[in-house]
N, C-alpha and C positions, 0 to 999 in steps of 0.2 A: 575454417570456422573454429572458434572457440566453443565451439556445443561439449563435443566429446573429450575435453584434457584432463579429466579424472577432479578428484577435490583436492586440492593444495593444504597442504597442514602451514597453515600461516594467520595472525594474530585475525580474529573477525573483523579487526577495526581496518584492516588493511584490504580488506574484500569493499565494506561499503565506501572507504576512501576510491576503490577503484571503479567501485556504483558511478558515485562522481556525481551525477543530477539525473532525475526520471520526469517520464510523462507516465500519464496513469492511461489506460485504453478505455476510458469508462463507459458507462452504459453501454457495455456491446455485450460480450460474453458474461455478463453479469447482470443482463436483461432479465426479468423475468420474461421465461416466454423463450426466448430465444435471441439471438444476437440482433436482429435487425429492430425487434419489438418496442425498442422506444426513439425511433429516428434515426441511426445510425445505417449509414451504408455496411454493406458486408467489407468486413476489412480484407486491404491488399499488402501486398509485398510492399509495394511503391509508396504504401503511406506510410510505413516504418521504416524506409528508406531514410525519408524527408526527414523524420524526427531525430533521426541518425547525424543525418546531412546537420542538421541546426545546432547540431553539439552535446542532444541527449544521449546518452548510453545506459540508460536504463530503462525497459519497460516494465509498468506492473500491468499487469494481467489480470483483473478482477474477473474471477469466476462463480455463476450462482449452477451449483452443482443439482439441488434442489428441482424436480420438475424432470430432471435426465436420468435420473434412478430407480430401480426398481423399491417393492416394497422390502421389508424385516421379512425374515434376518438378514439378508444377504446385501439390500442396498445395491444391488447392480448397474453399474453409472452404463451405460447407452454410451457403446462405441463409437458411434459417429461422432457424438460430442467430443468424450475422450478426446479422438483422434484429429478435428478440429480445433482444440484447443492448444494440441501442439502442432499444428501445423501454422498457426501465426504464432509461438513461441518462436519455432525455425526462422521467421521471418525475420526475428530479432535477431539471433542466433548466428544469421547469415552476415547481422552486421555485426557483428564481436562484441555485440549486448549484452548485460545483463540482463535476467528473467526473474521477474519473482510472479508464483501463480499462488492464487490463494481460495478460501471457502468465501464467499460474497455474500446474497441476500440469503440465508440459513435461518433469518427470525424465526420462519414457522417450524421449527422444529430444535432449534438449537439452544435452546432454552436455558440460562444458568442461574436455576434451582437448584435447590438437593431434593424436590421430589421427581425433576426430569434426568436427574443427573445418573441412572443406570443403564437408561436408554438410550440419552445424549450420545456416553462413552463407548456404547456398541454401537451408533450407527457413524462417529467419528473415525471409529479404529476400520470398520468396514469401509469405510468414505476414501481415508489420508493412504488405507493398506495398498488400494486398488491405485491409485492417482502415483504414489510413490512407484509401486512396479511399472506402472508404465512410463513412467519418464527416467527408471532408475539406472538408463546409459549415457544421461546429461552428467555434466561434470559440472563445476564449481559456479558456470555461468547462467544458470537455474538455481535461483533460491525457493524454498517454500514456505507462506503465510498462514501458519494453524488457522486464521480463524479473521473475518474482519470489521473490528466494532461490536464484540459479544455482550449485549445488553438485554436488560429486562424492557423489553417493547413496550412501549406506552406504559410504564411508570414512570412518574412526577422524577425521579432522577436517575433516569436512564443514561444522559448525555453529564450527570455531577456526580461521578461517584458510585450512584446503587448503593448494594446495600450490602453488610459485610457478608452475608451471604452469598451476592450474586456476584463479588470480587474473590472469592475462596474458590466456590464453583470456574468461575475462569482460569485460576488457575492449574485447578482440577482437570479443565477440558484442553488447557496447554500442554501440561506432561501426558496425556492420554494420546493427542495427533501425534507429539513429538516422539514418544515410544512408540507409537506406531508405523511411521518411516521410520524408525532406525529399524526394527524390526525387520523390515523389510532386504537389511543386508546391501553389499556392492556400495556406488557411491552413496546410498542414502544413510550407510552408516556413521559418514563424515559429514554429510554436506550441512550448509549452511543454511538454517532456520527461525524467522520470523515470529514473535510471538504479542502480540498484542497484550496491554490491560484491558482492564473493562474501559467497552465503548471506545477504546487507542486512545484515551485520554490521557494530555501530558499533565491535570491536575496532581499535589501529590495527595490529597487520598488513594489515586490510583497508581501514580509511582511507586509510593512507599507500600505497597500493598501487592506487588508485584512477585510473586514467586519465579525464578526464573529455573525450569525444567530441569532437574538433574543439576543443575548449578554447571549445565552445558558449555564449554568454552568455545562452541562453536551457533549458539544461539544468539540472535540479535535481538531487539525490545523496538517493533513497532509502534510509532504514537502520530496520532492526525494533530497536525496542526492550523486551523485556519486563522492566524493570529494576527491582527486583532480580530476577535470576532465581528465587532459591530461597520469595522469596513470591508474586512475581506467575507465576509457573507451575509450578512441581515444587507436586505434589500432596504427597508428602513432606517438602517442606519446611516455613519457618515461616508461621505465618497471621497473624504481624503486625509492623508498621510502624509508625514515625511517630517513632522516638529525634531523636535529632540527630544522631546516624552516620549512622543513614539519611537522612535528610535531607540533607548532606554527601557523604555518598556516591554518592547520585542527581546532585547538583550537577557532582561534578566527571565523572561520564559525559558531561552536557551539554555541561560545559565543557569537556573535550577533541573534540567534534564540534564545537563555536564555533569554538574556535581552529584548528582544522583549517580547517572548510570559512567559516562563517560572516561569519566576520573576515574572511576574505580573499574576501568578496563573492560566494562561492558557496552560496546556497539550497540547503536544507536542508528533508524533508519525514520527518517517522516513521511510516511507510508503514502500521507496526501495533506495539502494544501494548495493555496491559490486563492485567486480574489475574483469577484463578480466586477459584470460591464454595469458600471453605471455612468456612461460615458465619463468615465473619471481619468482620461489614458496618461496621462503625466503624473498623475499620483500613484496607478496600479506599477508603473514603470520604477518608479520612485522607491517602490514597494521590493517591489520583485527582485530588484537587483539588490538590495540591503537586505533583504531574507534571504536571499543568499548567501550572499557574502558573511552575513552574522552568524548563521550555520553551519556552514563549512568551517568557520574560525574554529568553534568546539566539535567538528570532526562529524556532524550529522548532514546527510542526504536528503534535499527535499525532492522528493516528487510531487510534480505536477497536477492536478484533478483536471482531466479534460474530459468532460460527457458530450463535447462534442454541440452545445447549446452556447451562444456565443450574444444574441439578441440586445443588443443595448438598453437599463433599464428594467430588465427582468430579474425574475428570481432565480438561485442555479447557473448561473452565465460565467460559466468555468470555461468555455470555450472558447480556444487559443487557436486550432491547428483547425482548418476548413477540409476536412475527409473527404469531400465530393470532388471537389478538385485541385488540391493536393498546394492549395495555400494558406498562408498566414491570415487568422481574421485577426489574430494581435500581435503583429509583427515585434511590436517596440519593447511589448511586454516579454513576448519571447527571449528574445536580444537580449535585452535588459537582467533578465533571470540568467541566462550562460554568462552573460557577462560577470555577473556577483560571483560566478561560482570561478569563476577564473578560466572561463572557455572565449572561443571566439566563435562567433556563428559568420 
């Protein structure tokens, strides 16, 4: 196993280059509630197997820490959690995976104001101190995600921007996690870490707006991409793809995250995208494999969104991989996304 080889001192761009393509674990460990609480079977070894098996090598780990904690001051996360959540880590682990675990649903209390922001940053530093010691004898194939989608909840532009405020504060709450695993000493003093904008939006109000922690050379710049939006998620939108607008258009999203972060030597990771069933499968396929392919060209990793809801026609129908019994509900699409990325499933 690649779990335990310490952290490599080599370029970040060469870590997510060997990310190579993710599937997200969603709605599990990031349930409110707990893992199984929104449809999801308990995960197994043999489902991470599979995703191994089809040519991903990357797992992200969405965790809602929130609910498993004790109160202030202290934040004490619930061992069994804790230890849970690195026990399907391992499962990745066992396949010479990448890992990224991150903070998930945190709205109620992660608030980025400057009137939450004293208490934010203590129960962050108490959250990232605890999580770090305990995973702090993984080596380089463990990354960690400060934070995911830090936004002002139910503000009119929560998902455009916020507000310079609530984009100052996220920076704020980035170098607060990030000094708080390094802090922590051993591999977390090196390893490799994830930092969102507000909301992981790749607009640039939130690019250019981006503080990146200590000016880190071992920090990546997490950003969601569901691009285009109106096919790959609005259930009312369109259900196809593949012109040369679109094509073009996808391009230059990429290309202003290049030239932003890329080019100027700053790693770049697509923490999540993917497109909804609306029985669309020739277009999402169309899709999939050109977002690939268009991303890796400028050096960025997408991961996958699977919650594991798959329903033709619904809203949320990110799901790809059938967890009950350990098959493809979108075979083509899968295929078709290793394929772009230059794998063979």
């Amino acid at each position: 196993s690649t779990a335990f080889t310490g952290v490599r001192d080599v370029p970040a761009q060469q870590i997510v280059n060997e990310m190579k393509v993710g599937w997200n674990l969603g709605n599990t460990m990031d349930a409110i509630g707990g893992e199984t609480n929104w449809g999801n079977p308990m995960t197994t070894h043999a489902m991470i197997n599979k995703i191994k098996e089809a040519g991903f090598n990357t797992l992200r780990l969405p965790v809602t820490w929130d609910g498993h904690m004790g109160a202030a001051p202290e934040y004490t996360i619930d061992q069994t959690w804790m230890k849970r959540v690195e026990e399907i880590a391992n499962y990745a682990f066992d396949n010479d995976m990448y890992v990224i675990i991150n903070l998930h649903h945190e709205n109620e209390w992660l608030k980025p104001f400057y009137a939450n922001e004293a208490q934010v940053k203590a129960q962050l530093t108490k959250v990232w101190t605890q999580i770090a010691n305990n995973f702090k004898k993984y080596g380089d194939h463990l990354i960690f995600e400060t934070m995911n989608e830090p936004r002002p909840v139910g503000a009119s532009l929560q998902w455009t921007g916020g507000s310079y405020e609530n984009r100052e504060v996220v920076n704020r709450y980035n170098l607060t996690a990030v000094n708080a695993i390094r802090a922590t000493g051993g591999n977390n003093a090196t390893r490799y870490i994830m930092v969102p904008t507000l909301a992981a939006s790749a607009m640039s109000t939130t690019i250019n707006d981006l503080v990146i922690p200590n000016n880190d050379s071992k920090v990546i710049v997490s950003l969601h991409m569901y691009s285009p939006y109106f096919f790959a998620m609005d259930i009312n939108g369109t259900s196809s793809w593949g012109s040369d607008y679109d094509k073009s258009s996808l391009d230059s999203e990429f290309d202003a995250v290049y030239n932003k972060f890329v080019k100027n030597g700053r790693a770049v990771v697509i923490g999540e995208m993917g497109s909804i069933n609306k029985n669309n499968t020739a277009a999402r396929v169309t899709h999939a494999e050109y977002y690939a392919k268009s991303a890796k060209a400028r050096g960025l990793t997408p991961i996958w969104w699977d919650n594991g809801y798959s329903v033709a026609g619904k809203a949320e129908t990110f799901g790809i991989f059938n967890r009950s019994n350990l098959t493809w509900d979108a075979p083509e699409v899968m295929k078709a996304f290793i394929k772009g990325i230059g794998g063979s499933s």
